[in-house]
C-alpha positions as CSV (number, residue, x, y, z in Angstrom):
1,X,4.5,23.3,23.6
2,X,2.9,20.1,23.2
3,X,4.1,17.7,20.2
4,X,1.2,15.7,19.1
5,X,2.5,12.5,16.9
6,X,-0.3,11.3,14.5
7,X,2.1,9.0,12.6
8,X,5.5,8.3,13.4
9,X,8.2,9.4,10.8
10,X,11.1,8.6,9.7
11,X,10.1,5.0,11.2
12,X,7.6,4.6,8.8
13,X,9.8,5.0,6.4
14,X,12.2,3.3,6.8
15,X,10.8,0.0,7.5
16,X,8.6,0.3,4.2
17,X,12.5,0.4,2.6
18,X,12.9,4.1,1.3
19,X,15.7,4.6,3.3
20,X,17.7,1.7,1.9
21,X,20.5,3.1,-0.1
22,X,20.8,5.8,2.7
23,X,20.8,4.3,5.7
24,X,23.4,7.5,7.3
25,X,20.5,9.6,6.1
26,X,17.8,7.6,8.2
27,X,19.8,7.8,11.0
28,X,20.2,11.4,10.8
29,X,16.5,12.0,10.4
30,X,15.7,10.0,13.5
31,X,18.5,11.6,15.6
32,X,17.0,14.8,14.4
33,X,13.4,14.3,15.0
34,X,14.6,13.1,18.3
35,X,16.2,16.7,19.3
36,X,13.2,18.2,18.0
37,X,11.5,16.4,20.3
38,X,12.7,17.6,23.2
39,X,11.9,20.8,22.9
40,X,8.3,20.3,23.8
41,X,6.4,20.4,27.3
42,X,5.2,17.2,26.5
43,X,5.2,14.7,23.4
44,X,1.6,13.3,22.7
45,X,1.6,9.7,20.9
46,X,-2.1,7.7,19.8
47,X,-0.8,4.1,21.2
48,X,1.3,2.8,24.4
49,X,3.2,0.9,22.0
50,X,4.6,4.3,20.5
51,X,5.1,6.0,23.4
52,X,7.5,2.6,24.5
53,X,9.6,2.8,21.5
54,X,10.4,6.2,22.1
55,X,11.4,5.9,25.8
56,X,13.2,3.1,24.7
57,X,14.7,5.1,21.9
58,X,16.3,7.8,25.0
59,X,13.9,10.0,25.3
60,X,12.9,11.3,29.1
61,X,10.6,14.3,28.7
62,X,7.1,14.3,29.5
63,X,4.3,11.6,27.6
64,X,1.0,10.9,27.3
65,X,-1.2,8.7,25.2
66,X,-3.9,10.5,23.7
67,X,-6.3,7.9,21.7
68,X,-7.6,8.7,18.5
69,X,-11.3,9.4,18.2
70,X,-14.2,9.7,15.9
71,X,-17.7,11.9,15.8
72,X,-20.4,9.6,16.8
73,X,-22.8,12.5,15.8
74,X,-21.7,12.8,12.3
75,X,-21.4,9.1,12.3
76,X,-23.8,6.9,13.2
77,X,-25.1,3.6,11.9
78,X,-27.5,3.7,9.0
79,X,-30.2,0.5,8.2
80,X,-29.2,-1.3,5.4
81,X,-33.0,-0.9,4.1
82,X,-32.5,3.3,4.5
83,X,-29.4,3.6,3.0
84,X,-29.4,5.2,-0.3
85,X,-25.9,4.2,-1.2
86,X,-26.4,0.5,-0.5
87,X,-29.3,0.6,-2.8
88,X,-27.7,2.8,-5.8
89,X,-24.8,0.3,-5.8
90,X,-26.6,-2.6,-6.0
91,X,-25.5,-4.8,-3.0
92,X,-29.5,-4.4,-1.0
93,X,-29.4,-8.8,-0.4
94,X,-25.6,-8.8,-0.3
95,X,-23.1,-9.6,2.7
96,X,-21.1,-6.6,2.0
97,X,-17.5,-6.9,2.9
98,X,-16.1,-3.4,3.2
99,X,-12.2,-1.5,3.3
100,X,-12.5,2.4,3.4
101,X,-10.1,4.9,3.2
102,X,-6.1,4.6,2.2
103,X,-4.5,1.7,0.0
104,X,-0.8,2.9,1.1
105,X,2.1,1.1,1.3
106,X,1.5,0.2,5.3
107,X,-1.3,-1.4,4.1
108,X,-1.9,-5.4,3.5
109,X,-3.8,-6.3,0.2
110,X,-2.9,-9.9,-0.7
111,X,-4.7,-11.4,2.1
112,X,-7.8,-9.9,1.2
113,X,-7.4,-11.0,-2.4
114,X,-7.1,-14.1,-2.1
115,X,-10.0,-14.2,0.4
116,X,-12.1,-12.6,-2.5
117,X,-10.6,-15.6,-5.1
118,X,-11.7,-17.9,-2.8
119,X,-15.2,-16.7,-2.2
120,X,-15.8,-15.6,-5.8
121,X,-17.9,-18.7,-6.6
122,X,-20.6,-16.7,-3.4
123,X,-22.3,-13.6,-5.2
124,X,-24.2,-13.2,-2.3
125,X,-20.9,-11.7,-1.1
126,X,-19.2,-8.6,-2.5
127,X,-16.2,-6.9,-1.5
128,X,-16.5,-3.2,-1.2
129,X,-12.9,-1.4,-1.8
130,X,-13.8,2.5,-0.8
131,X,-11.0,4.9,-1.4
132,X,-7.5,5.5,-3.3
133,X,-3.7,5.3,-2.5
134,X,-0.6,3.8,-4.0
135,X,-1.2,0.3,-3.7
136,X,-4.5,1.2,-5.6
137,X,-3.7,0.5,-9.2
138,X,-1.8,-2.8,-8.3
139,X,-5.2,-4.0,-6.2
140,X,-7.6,-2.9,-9.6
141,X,-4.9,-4.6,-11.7
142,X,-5.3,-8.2,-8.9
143,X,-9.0,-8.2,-9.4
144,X,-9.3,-7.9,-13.1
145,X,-6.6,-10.4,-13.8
146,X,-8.4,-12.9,-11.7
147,X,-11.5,-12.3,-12.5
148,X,-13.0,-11.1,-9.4
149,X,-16.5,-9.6,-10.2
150,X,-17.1,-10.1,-6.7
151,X,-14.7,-6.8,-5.8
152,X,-16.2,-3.3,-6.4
153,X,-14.7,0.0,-6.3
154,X,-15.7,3.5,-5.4
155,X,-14.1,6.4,-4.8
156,X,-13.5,8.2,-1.3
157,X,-17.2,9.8,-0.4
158,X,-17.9,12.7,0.3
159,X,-17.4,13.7,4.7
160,X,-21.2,14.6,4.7
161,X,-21.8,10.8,3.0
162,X,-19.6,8.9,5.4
163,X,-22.2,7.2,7.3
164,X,-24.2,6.4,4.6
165,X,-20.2,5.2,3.2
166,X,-19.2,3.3,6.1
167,X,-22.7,1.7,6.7
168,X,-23.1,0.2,3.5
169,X,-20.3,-2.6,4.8
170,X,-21.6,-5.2,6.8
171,X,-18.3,-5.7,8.6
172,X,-15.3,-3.8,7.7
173,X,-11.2,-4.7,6.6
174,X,-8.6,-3.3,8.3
175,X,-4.9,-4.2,7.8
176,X,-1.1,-3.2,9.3
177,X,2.1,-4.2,8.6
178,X,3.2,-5.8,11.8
179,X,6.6,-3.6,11.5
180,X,4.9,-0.8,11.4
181,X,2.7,-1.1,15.0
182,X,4.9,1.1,16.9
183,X,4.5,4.1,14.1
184,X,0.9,3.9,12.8
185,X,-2.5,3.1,14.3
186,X,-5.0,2.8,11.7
187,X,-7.5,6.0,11.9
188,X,-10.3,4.5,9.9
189,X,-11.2,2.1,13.0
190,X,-12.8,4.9,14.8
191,X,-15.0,5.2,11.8
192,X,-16.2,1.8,11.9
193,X,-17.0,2.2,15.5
194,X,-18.9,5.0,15.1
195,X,-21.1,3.5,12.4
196,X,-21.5,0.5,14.0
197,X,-19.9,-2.1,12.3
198,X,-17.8,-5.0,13.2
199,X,-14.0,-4.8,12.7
200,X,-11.8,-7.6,10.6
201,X,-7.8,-6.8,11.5
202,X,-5.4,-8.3,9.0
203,X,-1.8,-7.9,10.6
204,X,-0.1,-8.5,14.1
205,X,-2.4,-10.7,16.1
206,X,-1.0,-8.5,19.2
207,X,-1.6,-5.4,17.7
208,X,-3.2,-2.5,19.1
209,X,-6.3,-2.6,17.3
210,X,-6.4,-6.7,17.8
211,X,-5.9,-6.5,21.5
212,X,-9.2,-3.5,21.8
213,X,-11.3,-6.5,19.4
214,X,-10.1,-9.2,21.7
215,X,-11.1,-6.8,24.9
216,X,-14.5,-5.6,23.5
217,X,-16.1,-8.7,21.0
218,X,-16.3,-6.3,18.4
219,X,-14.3,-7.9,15.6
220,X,-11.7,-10.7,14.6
221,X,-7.7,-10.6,13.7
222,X,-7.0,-12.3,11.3
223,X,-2.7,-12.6,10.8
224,X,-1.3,-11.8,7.6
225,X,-1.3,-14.7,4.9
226,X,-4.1,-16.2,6.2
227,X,-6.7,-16.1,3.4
228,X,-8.2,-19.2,4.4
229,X,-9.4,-17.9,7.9
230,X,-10.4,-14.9,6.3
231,X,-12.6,-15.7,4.0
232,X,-13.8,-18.6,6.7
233,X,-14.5,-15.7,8.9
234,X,-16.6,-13.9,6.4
235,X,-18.6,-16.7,5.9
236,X,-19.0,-17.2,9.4
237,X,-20.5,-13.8,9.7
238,X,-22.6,-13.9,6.9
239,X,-24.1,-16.6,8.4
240,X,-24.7,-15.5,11.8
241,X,-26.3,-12.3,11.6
242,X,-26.9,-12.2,15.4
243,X,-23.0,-12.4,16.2
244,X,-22.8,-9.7,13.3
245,X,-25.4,-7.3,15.5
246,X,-23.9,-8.1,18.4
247,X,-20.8,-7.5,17.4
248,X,-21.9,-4.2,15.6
249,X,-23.5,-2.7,19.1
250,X,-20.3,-3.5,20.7
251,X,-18.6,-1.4,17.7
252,X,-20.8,1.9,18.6
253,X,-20.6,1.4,22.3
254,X,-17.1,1.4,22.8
255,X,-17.1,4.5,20.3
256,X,-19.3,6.3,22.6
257,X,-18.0,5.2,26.2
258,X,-13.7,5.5,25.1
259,X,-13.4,6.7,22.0
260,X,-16.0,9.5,21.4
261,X,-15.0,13.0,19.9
262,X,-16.2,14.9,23.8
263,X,-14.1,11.9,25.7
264,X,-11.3,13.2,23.8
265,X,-12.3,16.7,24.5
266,X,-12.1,15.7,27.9
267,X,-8.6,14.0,27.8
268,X,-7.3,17.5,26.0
269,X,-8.4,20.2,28.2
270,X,-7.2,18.0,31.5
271,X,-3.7,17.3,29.8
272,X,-3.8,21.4,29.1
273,X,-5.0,22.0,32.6
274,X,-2.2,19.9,33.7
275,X,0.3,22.2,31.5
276,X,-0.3,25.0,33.8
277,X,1.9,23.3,36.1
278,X,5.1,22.4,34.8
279,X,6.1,19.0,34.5
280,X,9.1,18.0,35.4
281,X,9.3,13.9,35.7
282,X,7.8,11.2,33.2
283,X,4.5,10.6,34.9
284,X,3.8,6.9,35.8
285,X,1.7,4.4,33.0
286,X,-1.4,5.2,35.4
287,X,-1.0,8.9,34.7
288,X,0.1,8.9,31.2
289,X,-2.9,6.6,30.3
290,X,-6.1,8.7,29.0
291,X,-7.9,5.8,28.1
């Protein structure tokens, strides 16, 4: 049996505070999940960093790190002159400023807004907020009470729109809680690589998205807090549209050469292959690394 972790629970949970007036209950959840665990041939996490917590938390069976992916064939970049969406929403001559997907608690919001109140006075830029979630109502409520025309929101798009979706951005938001690193890796960052785009981070600066940016050039981190560099970041895009292309290619290549829907194809019929065997040890970081 393989266990394949997407995010890691009760973690999550309990550092986003649910677990605060149980804390016996927490405990039994994790010592559960952990005997649950142990059952499988091998447990399969989407970072090193999870992988880490869970040896550290005491458990020896088998691991591997299996990255996330995304499908550059139904993704790919679209021109901002071809794109119908672009056009129908009115942001053709705009910088566009994108976030896509989930506004859940692991997410940060308040950095972003206060990047948009300091860059409201610039309608050539517009922040496009794509999607829905919890913190969803509270970001609507931000925007409207400080007058910040210069944030629009859509709802999630269709999957057979979502490279027309994701394109419209000229460089994309993503944001972490730094507690939460070791139980979530942001999906919608495969996305962006597939259509192209460059990638802003908002969280830990050693992250596991931040350290691929730093590796490849295809984005910025940008910690938490730090609305100033954010929105100095966006204007320094905006006006350097070859770093922004440059950037963008970087996006779609790494996409293609590590995290492409066949790479991962690959990386699953090996670890299978390898499952004919039995495995008895923890392999070494060389062999549990897919990447």
């Amino acid at each position: 049996m393989i266990n394949w972790i997407m995010d890691l629970f009760p973690e999550t949970a309990l550092e986003l505070g649910m677990f605060r007036r149980s804390q016996r209950l927490g405990k039994m959840a994790v010592a559960l999940r952990n005997w649950s665990l142990q059952t499988a041939g091998v447990t399969v996490c989407p970072t090193q960093r999870m992988q880490e917590y869970l040896q550290q938390a005491g458990l020896r069976h088998p691991m591997r790190v299996m990255h996330h992916w995304a499908d550059g064939a139904q993704i790919q970049p679209v021109d901002p002159v071809d794109n119908d969406l672009r056009a129908r929403w009115g942001l053709g001559d705009k910088f566009v400023v994108g976030y896509s997907g989930n506004f859940g608690r692991a997410h940060d919001f308040s950095t972003i807004i206060e990047a948009a109140k300091r860059l409201k006075h610039r309608s050539d830029i517009k922040f496009l907020m794509i999607g829905d979630g919890h913190q969803l109502p509270s970001v609507v409520e931000a925007a409207r009470a400080f007058s910040l025309d210069n944030m629009i929101f859509k709802p999630l798009q269709p999957a057979e729109h979502l490279a027309e979706s994701l394109s419209v951005a000229d460089a994309h938001l993503v944001s972490l809680l730094p507690d939460l690193e070791y139980c979530i890796v942001p999906s919608k960052f495969y996305g962006i690589l597939a259509a192209g785009r460059p990638t802003i981070f908002i969280g830990d600066v050693d992250g596991e998205v931040p350290r691929v940016l730093a590796e490849t050039g295809c984005g910025r981190t940008i910690p938490i807090g730090a609305a100033d560099a954010l929105a100095a970041t966006i204007v320094e895009l905006q006006e350097d549209r070859e770093a922004l292309v440059t950037m963008g290619r970087a996006a779609r290549q790494l996409l293609v050469s590590r995290y492409s829907r066949e790479n991962a194809i690959d990386r699953w019929a090996a670890l299978m292959t390898q499952l004919d065997t039995p495995i008895t040890t923890t392999p070494t970081l060389a062999q549990r690394s897919y990447s």
